[in-house]
C-alpha positions in Angstrom: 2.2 -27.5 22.4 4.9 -25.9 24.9 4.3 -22.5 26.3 7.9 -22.1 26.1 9.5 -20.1 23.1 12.6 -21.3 22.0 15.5 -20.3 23.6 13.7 -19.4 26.6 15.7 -21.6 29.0 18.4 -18.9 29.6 17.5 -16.6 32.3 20.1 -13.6 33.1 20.6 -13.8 37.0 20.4 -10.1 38.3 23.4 -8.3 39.2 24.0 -8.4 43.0 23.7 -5.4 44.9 28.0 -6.3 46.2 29.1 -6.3 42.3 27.6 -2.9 42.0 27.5 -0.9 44.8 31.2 0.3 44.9 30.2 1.6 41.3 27.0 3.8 43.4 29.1 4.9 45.7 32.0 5.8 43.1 29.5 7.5 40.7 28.1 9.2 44.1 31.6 10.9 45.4 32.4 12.0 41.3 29.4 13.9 41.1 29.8 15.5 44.5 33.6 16.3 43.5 31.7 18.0 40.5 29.1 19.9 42.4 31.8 21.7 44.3 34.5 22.3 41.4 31.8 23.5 39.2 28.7 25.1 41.1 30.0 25.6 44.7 29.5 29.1 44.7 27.3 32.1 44.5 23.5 31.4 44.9 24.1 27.6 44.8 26.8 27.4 47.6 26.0 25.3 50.5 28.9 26.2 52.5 29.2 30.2 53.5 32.9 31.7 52.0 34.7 31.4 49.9 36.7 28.2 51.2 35.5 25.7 48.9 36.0 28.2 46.1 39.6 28.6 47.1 40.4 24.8 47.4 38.9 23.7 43.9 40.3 27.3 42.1 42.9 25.7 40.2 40.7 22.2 39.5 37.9 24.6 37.7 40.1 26.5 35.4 41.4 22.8 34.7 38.3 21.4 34.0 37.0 24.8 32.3 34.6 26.1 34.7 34.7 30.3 34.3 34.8 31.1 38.1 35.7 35.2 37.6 
């Protein structure tokens, strides 16, 4: 008796790390666009000012972020 089960002869390759790194990276940048429309200020702001606030103003009442 075989230790294979039937069917076992298909083996999924991995993905490789080229095919989905531009996705990383992508998903990366989107949720540092969303960290500074939606939390970039107050107690949570990494940058002093208001500057960040000011750039992304229009973008969080777009998105529905209450910012005042």
């Amino acid at each position: 008796m075989s230790d294979k089960a039937i069917g076992s002869d298909v083996v999924s390759a991995p993905i490789p790390v080229r095919e989905i790194l531009p996705w990383i990276i992508f998903g990366a940048l989107m949720l540092l666009a969303i960290y500074f429309v939606g939390a970039e200020e107050g107690a949570t702001s990494l940058i002093k000012g208001m500057y960040v606030h000011e750039w992304v103003h229009d973008s969080r009442h777009l998105l529905g972020f209450p910012c005042h």
